[in-house]
C-alpha positions as CSV (number, residue, x, y, z in Angstrom):
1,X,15.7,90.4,-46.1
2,X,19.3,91.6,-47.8
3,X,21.6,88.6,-47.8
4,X,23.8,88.2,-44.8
5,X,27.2,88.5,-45.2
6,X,28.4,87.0,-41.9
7,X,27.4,85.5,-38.5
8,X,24.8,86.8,-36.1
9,X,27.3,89.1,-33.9
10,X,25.0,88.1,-31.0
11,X,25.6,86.0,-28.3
12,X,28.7,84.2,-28.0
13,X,30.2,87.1,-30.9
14,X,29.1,89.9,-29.5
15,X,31.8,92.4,-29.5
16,X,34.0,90.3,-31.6
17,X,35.2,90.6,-35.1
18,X,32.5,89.6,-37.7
19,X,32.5,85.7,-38.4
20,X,32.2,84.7,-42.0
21,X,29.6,82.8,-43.3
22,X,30.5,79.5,-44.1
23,X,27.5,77.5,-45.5
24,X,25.0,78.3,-48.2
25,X,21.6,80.0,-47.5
26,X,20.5,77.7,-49.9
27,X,17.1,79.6,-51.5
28,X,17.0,82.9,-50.3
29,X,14.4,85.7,-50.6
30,X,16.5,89.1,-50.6
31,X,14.2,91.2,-51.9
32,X,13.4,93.1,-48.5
33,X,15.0,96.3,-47.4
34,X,16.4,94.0,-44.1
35,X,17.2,95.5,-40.6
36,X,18.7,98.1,-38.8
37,X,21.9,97.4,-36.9
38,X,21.1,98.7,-33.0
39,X,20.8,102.7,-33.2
40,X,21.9,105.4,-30.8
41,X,20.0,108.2,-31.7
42,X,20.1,109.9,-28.5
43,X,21.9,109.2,-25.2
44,X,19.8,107.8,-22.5
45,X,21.3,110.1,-20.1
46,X,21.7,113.8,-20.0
47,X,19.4,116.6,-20.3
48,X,15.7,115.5,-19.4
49,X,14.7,115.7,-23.2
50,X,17.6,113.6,-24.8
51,X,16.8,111.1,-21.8
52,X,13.1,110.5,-22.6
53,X,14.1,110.3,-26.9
54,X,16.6,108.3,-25.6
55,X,14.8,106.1,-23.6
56,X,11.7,106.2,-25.5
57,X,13.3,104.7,-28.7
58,X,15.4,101.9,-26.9
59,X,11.8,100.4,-26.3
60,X,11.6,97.0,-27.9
61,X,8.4,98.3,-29.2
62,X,10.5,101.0,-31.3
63,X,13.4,98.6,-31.8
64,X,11.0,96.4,-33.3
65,X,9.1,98.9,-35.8
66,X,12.5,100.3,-36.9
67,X,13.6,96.7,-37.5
68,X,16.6,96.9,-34.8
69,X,18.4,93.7,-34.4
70,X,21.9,92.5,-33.8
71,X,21.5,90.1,-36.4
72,X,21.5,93.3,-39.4
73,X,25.2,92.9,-40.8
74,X,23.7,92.4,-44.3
75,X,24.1,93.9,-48.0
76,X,21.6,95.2,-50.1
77,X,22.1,95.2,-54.0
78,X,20.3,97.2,-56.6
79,X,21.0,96.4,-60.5
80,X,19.8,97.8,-63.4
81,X,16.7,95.7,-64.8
82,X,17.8,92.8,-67.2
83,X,21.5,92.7,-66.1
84,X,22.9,89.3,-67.0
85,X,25.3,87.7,-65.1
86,X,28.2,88.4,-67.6
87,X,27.5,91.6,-67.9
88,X,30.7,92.9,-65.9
89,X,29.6,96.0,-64.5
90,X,31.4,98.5,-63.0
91,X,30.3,98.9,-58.8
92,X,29.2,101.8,-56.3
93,X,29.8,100.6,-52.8
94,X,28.0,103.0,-50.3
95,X,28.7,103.6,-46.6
96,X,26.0,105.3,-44.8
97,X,26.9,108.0,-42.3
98,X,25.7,109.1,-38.2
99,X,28.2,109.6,-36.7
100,X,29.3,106.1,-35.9
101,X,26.0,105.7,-34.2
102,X,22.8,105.8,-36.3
103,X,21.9,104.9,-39.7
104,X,21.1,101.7,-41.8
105,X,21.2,100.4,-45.5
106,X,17.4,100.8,-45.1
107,X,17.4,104.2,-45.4
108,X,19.3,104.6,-48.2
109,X,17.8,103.2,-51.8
110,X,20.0,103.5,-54.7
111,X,17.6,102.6,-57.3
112,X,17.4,106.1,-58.1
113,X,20.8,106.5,-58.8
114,X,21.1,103.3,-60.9
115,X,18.7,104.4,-63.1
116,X,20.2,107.8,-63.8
117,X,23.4,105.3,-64.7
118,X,21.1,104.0,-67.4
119,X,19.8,106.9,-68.5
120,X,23.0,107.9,-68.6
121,X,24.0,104.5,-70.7
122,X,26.5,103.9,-67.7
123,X,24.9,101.5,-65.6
124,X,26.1,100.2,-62.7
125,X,25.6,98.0,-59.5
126,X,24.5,99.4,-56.4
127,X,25.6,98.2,-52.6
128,X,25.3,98.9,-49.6
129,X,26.5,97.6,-46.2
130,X,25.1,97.5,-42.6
131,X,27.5,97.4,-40.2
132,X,27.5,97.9,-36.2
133,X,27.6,101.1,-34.8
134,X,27.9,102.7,-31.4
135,X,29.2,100.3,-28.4
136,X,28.1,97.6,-30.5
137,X,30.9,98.5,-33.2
138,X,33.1,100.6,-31.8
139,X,33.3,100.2,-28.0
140,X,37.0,101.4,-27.2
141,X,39.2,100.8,-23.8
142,X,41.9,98.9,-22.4
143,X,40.0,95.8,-22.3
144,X,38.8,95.9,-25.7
145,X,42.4,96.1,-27.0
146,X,43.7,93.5,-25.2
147,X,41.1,90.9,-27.0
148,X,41.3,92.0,-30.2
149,X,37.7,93.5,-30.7
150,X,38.3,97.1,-32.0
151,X,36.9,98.6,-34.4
152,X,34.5,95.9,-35.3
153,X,32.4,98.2,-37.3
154,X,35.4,98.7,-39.9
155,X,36.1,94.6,-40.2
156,X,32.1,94.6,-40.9
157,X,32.4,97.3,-43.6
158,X,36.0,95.1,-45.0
159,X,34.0,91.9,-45.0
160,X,31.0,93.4,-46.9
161,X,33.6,94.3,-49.2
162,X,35.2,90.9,-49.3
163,X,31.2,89.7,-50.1
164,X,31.3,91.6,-53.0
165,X,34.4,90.1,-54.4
166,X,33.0,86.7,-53.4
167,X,29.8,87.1,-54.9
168,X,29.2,90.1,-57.3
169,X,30.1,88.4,-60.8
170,X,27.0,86.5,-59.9
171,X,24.8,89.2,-60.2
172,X,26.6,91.3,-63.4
173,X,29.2,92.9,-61.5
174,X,32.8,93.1,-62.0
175,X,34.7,92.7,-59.3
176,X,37.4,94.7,-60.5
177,X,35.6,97.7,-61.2
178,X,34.5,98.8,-57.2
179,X,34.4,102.1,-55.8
180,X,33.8,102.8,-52.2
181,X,31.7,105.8,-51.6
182,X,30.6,107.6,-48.2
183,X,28.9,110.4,-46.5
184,X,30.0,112.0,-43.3
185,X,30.8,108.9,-40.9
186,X,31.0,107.2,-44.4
187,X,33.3,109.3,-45.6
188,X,35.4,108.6,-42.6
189,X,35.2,105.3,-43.2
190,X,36.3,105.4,-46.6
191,X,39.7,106.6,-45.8
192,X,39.8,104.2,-42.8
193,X,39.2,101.3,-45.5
194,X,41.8,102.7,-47.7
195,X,44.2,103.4,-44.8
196,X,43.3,99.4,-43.0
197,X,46.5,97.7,-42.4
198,X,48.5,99.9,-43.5
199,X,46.8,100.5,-47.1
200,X,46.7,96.4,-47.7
201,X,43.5,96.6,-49.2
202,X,43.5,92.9,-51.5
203,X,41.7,90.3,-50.9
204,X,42.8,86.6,-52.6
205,X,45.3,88.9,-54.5
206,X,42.7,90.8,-55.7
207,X,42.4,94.7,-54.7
208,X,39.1,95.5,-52.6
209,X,38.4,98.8,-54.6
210,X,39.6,101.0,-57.3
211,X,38.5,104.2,-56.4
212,X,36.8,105.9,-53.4
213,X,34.3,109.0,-53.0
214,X,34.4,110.9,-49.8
215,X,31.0,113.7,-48.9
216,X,31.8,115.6,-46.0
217,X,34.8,113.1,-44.5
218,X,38.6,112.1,-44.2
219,X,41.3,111.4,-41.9
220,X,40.0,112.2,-38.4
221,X,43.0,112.5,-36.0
222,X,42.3,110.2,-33.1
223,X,43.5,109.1,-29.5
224,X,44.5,105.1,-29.0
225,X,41.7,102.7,-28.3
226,X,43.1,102.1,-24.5
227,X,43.1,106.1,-24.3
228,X,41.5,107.8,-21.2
229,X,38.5,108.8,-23.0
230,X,37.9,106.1,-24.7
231,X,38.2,104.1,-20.8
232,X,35.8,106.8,-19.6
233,X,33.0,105.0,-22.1
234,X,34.1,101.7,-21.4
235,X,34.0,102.2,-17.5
236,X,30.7,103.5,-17.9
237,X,28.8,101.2,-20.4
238,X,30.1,98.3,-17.8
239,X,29.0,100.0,-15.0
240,X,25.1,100.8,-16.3
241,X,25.2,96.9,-17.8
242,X,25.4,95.8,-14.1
243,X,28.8,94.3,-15.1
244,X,31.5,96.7,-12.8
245,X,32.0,93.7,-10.5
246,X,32.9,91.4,-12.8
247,X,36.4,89.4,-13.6
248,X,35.8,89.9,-16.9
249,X,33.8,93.0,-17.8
250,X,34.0,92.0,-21.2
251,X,32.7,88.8,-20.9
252,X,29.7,89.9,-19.1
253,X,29.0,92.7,-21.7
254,X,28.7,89.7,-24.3
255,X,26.6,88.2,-22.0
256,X,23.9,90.8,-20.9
257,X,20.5,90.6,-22.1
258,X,20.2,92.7,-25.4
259,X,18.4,95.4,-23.9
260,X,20.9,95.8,-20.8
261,X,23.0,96.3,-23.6
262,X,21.8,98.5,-26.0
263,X,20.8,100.8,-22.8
264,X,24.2,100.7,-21.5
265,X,25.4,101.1,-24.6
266,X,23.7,104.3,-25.2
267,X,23.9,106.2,-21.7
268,X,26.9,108.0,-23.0
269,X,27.0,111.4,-24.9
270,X,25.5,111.2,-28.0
271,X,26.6,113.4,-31.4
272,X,23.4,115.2,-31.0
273,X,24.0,116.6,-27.8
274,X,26.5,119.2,-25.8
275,X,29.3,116.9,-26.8
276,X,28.5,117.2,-30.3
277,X,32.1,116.2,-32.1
278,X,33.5,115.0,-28.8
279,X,32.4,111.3,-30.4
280,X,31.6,108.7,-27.7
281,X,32.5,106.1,-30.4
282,X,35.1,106.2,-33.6
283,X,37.3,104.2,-35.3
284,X,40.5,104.2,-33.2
285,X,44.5,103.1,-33.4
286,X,44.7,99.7,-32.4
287,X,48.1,98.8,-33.8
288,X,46.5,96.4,-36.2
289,X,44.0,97.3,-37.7
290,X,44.9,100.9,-37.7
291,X,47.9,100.9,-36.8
292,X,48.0,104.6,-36.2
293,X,46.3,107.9,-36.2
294,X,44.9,108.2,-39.7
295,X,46.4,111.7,-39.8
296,X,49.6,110.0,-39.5
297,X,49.2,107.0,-41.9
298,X,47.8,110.0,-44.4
299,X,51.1,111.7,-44.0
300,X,53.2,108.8,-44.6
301,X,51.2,107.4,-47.3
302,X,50.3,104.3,-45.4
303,X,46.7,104.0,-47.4
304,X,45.9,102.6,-50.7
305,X,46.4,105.8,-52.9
306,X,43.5,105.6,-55.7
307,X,41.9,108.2,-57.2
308,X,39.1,110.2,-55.0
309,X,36.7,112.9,-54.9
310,X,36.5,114.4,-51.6
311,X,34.4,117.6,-50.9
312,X,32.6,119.3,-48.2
313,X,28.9,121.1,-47.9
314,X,30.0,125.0,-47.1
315,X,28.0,125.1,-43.7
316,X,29.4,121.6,-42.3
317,X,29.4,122.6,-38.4
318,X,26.3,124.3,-38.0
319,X,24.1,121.4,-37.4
320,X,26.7,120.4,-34.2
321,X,26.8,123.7,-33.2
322,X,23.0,124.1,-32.1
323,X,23.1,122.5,-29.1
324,X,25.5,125.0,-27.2
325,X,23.8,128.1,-26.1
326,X,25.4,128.7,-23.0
327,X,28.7,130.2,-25.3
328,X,27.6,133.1,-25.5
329,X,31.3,134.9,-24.8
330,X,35.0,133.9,-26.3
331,X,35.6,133.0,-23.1
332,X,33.1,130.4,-23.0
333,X,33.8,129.1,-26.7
334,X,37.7,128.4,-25.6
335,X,36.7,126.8,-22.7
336,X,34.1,124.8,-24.3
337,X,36.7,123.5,-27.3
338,X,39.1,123.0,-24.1
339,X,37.1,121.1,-21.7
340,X,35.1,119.4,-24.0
341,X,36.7,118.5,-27.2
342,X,40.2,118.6,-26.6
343,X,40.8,118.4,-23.1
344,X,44.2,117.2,-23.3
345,X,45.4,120.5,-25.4
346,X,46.2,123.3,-23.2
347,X,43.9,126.0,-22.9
348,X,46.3,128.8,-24.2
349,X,46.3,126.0,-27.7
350,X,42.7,126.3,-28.0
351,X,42.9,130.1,-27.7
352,X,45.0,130.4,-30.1
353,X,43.1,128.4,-32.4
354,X,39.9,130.5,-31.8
355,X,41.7,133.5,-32.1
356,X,42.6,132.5,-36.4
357,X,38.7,133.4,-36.3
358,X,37.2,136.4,-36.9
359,X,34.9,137.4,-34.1
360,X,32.7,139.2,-36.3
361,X,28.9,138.2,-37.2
362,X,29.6,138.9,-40.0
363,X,32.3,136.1,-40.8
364,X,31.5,132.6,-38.9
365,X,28.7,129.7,-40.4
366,X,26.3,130.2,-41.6
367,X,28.8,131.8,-44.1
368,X,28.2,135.1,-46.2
369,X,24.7,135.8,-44.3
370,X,25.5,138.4,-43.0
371,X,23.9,139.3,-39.4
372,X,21.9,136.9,-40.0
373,X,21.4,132.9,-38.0
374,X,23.8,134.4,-35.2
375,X,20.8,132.3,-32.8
376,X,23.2,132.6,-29.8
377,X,26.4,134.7,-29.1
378,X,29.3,132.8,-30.8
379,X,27.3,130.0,-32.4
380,X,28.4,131.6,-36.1
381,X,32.3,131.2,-34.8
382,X,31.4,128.0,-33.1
383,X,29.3,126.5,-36.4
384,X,33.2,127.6,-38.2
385,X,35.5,126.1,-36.0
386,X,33.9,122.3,-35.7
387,X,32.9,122.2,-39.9
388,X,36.8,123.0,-40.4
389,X,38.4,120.6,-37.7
390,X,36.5,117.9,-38.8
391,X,35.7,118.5,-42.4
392,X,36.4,121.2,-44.0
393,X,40.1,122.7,-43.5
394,X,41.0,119.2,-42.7
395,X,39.9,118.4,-46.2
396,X,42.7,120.5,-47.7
397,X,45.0,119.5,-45.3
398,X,44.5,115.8,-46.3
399,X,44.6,116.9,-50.1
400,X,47.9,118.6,-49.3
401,X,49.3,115.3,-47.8
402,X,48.2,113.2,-50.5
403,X,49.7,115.0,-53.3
404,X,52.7,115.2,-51.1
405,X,52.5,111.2,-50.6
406,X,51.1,109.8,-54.0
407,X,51.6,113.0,-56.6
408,X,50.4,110.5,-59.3
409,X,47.4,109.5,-58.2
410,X,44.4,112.0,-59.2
411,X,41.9,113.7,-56.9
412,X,38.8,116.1,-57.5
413,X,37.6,118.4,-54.5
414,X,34.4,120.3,-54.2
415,X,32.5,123.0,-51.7
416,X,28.6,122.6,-52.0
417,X,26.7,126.2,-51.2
418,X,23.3,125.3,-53.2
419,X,21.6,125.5,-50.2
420,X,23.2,129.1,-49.3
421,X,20.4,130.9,-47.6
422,X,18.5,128.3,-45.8
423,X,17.9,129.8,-42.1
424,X,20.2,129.2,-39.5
425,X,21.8,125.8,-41.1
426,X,23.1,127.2,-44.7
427,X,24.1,123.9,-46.6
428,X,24.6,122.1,-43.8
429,X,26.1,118.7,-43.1
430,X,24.2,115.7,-44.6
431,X,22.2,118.4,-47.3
432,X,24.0,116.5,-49.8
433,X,21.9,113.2,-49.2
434,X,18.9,115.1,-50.9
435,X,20.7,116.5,-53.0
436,X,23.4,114.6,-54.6
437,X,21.5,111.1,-52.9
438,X,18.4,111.2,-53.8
439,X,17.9,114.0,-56.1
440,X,15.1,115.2,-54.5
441,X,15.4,118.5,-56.4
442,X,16.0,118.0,-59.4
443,X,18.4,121.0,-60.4
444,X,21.3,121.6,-61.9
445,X,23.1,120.7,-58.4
446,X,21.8,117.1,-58.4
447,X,22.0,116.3,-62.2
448,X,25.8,117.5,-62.5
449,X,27.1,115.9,-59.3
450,X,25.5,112.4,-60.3
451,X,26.5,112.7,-63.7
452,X,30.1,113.0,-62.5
453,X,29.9,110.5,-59.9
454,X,28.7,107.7,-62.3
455,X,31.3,108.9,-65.2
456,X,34.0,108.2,-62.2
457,X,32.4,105.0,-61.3
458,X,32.8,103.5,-64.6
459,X,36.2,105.6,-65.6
460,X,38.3,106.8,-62.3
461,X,37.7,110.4,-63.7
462,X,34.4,112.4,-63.5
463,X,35.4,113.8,-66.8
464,X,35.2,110.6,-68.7
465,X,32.0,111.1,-70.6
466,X,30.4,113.4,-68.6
467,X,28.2,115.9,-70.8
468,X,29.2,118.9,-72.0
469,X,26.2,120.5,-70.4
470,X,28.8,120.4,-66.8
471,X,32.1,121.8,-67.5
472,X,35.6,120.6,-67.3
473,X,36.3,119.6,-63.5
474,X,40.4,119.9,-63.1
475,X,42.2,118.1,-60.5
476,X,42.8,119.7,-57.5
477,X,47.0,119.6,-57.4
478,X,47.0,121.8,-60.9
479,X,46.1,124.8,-59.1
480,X,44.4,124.0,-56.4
481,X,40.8,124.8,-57.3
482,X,37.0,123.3,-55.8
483,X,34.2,122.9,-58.1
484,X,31.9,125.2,-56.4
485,X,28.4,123.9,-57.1
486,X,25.1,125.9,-56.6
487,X,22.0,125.5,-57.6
488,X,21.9,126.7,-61.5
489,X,25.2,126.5,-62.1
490,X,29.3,125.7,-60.8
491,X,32.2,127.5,-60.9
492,X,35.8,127.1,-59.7
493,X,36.7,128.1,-56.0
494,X,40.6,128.8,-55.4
495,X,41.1,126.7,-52.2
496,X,42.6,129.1,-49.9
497,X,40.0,130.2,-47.7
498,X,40.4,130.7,-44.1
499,X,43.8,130.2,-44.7
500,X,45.2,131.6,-41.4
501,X,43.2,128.9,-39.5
502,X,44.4,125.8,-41.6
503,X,47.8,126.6,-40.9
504,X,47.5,126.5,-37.3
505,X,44.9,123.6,-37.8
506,X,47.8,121.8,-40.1
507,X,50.6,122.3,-37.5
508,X,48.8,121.1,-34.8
509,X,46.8,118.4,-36.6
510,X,49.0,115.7,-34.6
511,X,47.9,116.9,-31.3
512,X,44.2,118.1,-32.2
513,X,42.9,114.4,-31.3
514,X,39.1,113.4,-30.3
């Protein structure tokens, strides 16, 4: 398996802060792909069909095949053939996405990518880090707060980080030379690393990472960890772990058999369900490790400013918006954004808010497909509305408080439509895995986007070296302009779209909190 990079968080650390490793693993075979932290896939409760999923793949029997374990807070390394141990190079730090509750370094292989580096003659190290996910990670409440356990999924993401510093000279890397890259949840996470104690990123005096890469992700604007939503979970993970009667309900989640747990764990609303956005589990304020809102710290320049790409996939909310087809009026879309996603906002808010959105066919997500993928009243405006809150229009909005924040440091945006046209979804969220990943296709799309992710990785600028085949990508502050890329070709995008709705979005971004 991948080498560890801390303590079993099972047991006695359950729900605590990841605990380093301390002694040697002596000889170690890590050529494995290693396990899966514990998944949440779907929510054992709910409708009949997400029940049975749910229930059917917390089986030990699936936990076992899928290699589920709370001992999975691992790394996995890939390196170009040959690489000796001086060889000082530059480092690609990936952090899967789901939402906060699925996904694993196992499904993610980056020897791919390495060996476009090479052909490139830019090679590079490859890592990637499990971390914990779902209650495991990122249980939130009152409780949780008061004993210091929140957002343990970030602390396992910052101590995989940490492992690299420890330990990647050993095997060619340099230290000095890491970027941070995620997708979705990933992305998220990315700007909660840079944003972690107030934008403290060092290590032994050393900084973490140099630059960062954000698909599909930013600043999400979130409620406190003791916040009523967040104590909704809590209440009700202790109550189906058998533990409501209990002086200390956190005690006795730590010490519930595993599958109590991971059941308990998982009877909440999943992201692939009628909640959708409304996220059971997220990095939340804590006042230490986050000390606030990352909308907030963003504003005030609390994060370590490095340079960044940051882009979105043009269809981002359609995949979230398929499991809604009661909205079929306005109506029901306000009270849908009202009751479910932002319950604290007043209604007349959210109506204003869906109002920035033209309530033509013709104009929601999948966008510029006419009559087309409408596959319930209002799913189109819907699909809009959650792609922009959470990725999209936030995107710019986060841009717009960087520059403000950090004008010197350098940032490259992007809108990806090369899978314009693909029924009902368009290029929907996580399309970019396949594309910019893995390369499944291998088209212009793929082959420009790596090529200017590896010429960041080894110079901060995606520019540096890139061939001339791709043209010039300008930073986004110079006139604020996207690299559109499609599927032959790119072109520049002014960054201005649905400009009526960021505005609102922007002057309520404070108060717009999952």
């Amino acid at each position: 398996m991948p080498a560890p990079f801390a303590q079993a968080p099972e047991g006695r650390l359950r729900l605590r802060p990841p605990a380093r490793l301390n002694s040697s693993l002596g000889t170690f075979d890590a050529t494995g792909i290693g396990p899966s932290c514990p998944q949440m896939f779907f929510s054992t409760e709910g409708n009949l069909i997400t029940s049975l999923l749910g229930n059917l793949i917390n089986t030990p029997l699936f936990q076992k095949a899928t290699g589920q374990t709370e001992d999975c807070l691992t790394v996995r390394v890939h390196r170009p053939a040959d690489t000796k141990a001086n060889a000082k190079l530059p480092v690609l730090f990936w952090i899967f996405g789901g939402g906060f509750e699925l996904g694993s370094t196992q499904m993610y292989d980056g020897s791919g990518l390495v060996s476009t580096g090479v052909d490139q003659k830019k090679p590079f190290i490859f890592v990637s880090v499990n971390y914990r996910m779902g209650g495991f990670g990122f249980l939130a409440g009152k409780e949780v707060l008061a004993d210091g356990a929140s957002n343990l999924g970030l602390l396992d993401q910052r101590m995989g980080l940490e492992w690299v510093q420890d330990n990647i000279a050993a095997f060619g890397g340099d230290p000095e030379k890491v970027t941070i890259w995620g997708e979705s949840a990933g992305a998220i996470s990315v700007f909660d690393q840079m944003a972690l104690y107030d934008g403290d990123n060092t290590y032994n005096g050393k900084k973490l990472f140099r630059g960062a890469i954000m698909n599909s992700g930013s600043m999400i604007p979130t409620d406190p960890v003791d916040c009523d939503r967040a104590q909704d979970i809590y209440n009700t993970v202790v109550r189906e772990a058998g533990c409501a009667s209990s002086r200390d309900t956190l005690n006795c989640l730590r010490g519930v058999d595993y599958d109590t747990f991971l059941n308990a764990a998982n009877s909440v609303p999943g992201i692939l369900s009628y909640s959708s956005i409304a996220l059971s589990y997220l990095p939340r304020q804590d006042g230490v490790v986050l000390t606030d809102s990352p909308t907030t710290l963003a504003a005030a320049g609390k994060y370590a400013a490095v340079p960044m790409i940051i882009g979105d996939q043009e269809d981002e909310g359609t995949l979230f918006a398929l499991f809604q087809p009661n909205i079929t009026s306005r109506d029901r879309l306000v009270d849908y954004l009202w009751k479910v996603v932002f319950p604290d906002l007043q209604r007349q808010q959210i109506s204003d808010l869906v109002d920035t959105y033209d309530s033509s066919i013709l104009a929601g997500s999948p966008f510029n497909t006419g009559i087309l993928n409408n596959i319930y009243p209002e799913f189109k405006r819907l699909s809009a509305i959650l792609g922009d809150i959470v990725f999209t229009l936030t995107r710019r909005i986060f841009l717009e408080a960087t520059v403000a924040a950090h004008p010197d440091v350098p940032s490259w945006s992007y809108l990806a439509s090369y899978n314009r046209g693909t029924p009902i979804l368009g290029t929907f969220h996580a399309s970019d895995i396949l594309q910019v990943f893995y390369g499944l296709l291998p088209n212009y799309a793929s082959r420009s986007i790596q090529s200017y992710y590896i010429s960041f990785v080894h110079t901060l600028d995606p520019n540096g070296g890139t061939s001339s085949e791709y043209p010039l990508w300008p930073q986004w502050k110079e006139k604020k302009e996207l690299v559109q890329f499609w599927n032959n070709k790119s072109n520049l995008l002014k960054d201005d779209f649905r400009s009526k709705s960021e505005k609102w979005i922007s002057a309520n971004v404070d108060i717009l909190k999952i």
